[in-house]
PADOFI-739396 format. One record per residue (C-alpha): residue number from 1; residue in one letter; x, y, z. Coordinates in steps of 0.25 Angstrom, whole numbers, padded with zeros to 4 digits. Layout:
<nodes>
 panu dose  east north    up
  NUM    A     X     Y     Z
...
</nodes>
This chain:
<nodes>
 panu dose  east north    up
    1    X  0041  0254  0183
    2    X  0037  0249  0196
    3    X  0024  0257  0203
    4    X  0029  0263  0216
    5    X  0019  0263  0228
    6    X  0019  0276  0235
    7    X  0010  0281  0246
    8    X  0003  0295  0246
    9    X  0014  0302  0250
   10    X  0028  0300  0249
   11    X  0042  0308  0249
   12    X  0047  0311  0236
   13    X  0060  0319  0231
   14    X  0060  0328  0219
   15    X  0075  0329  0218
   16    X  0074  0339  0206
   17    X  0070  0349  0215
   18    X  0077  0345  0226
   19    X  0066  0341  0233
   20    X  0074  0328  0243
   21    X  0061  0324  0251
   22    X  0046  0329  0250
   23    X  0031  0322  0254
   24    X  0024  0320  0243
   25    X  0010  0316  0241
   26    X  0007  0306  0231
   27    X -0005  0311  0224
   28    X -0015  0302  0215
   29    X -0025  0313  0215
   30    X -0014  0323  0209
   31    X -0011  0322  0194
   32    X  0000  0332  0194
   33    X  0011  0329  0204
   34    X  0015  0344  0211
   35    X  0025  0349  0219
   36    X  0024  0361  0230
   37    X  0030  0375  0225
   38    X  0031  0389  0231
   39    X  0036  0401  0225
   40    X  0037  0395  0211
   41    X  0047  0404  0202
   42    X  0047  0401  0187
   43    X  0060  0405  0179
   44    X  0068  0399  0166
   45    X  0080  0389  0167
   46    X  0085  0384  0155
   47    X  0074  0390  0145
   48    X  0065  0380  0154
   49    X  0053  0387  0165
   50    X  0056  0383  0181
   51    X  0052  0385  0193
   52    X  0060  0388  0205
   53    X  0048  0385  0219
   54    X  0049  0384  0233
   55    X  0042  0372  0239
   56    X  0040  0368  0256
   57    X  0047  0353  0255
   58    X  0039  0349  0269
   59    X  0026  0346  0271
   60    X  0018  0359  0279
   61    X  0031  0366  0281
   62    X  0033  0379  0272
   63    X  0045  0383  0278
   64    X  0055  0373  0272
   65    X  0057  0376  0257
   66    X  0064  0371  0244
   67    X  0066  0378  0233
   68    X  0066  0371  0217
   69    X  0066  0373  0203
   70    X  0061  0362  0192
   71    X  0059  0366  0177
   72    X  0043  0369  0174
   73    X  0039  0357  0164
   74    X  0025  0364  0162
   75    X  0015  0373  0168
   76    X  0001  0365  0169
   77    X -0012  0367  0175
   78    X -0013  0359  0188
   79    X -0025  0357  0197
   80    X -0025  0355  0212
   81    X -0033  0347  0221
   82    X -0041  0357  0223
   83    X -0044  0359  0209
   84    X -0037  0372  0206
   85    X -0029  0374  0195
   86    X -0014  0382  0192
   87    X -0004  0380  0183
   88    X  0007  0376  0189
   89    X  0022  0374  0185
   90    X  0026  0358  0182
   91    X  0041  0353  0187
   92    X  0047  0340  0186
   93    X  0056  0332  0196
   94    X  0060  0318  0199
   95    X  0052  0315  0212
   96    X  0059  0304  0219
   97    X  0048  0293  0226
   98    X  0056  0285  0234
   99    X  0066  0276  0224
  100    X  0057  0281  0214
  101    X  0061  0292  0205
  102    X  0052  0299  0195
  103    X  0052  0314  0187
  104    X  0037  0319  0189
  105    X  0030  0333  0187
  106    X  0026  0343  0198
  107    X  0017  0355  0198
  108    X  0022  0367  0206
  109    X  0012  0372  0216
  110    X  0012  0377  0230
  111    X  0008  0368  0239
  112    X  0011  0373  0253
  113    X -0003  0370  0259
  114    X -0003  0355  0254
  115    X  0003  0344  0263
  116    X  0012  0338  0251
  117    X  0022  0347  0244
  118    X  0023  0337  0233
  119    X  0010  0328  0226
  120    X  0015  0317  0216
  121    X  0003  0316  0207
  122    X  0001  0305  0196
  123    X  0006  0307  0185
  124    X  0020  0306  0193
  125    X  0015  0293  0199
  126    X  0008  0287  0186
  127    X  0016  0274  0183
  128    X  0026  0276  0194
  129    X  0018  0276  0210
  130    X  0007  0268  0216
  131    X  0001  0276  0227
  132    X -0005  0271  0241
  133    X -0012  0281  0246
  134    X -0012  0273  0261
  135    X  0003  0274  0263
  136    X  0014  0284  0262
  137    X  0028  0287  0260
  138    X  0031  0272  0255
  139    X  0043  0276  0248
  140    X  0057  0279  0254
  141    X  0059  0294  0257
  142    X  0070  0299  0251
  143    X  0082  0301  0260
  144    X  0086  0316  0262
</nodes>
């Protein structure tokens, strides 16, 4: 598999949620990829956890909202960049990177006072991105 060259932020889909179109920013410092989420309701589907959240799809704006469920895959312990530490739930959902498609895992956590609603950390980009941290949005924004 080719490695693709992405730029330190770029527009994703996570069709599983249906999520069309969202910023993301592509983070090296970030081991965990993690995914905005408000008002986060566990409850059994199947015999199997989820979670139903609310996340804000636009950059600074609180007043546009989407709601998801996804299947909790674990619960792990999950530091921020600020060195605190929560456990957080853990989803997956294909993200789609331009003509590239991947499944990748997410932590749940609320992100309203961050700039980017979505960090795509690297163990979702290990063997798949190369990133240049000079450049942004080198891939083809998904038509809405």
């Amino acid at each position: 598999m080719a490695l693709i060259s992405v730029g330190w932020r770029e527009w994703v889909a996570l069709p599983d949620i249906g999520i069309d179109c969202i910023k993301a920013k592509i983070d090296t410092g970030a081991r965990t990829s993690c995914l905005h989420a408000f008002s986060q309701e566990k409850f059994t589907q199947g015999g199997s956890p989820w979670v139903r959240f609310g996340m804000h799809p636009h950059q600074l704006r609180t007043d546009i909202e989407a709601f998801c469920e996804a299947e909790i895959v674990d619960e792990r312990m999950v530091s921020d960049s600020g060195g605190h530490r929560e456990v957080r739930p853990i989803i997956c959902s294909t993200i789609d990177l331009g003509e590239v498609q991947f499944v990748a895992e997410f932590s749940l956590t609320n992100r309203d006072s961050m700039r980017f609603r979505v960090l795509l950390g690297r163990t979702a980009m290990a063997k798949r991105l190369i990133v240049d941290p000079g450049k942004s949005f080198l891939l083809k924004k998904k038509e809405q």
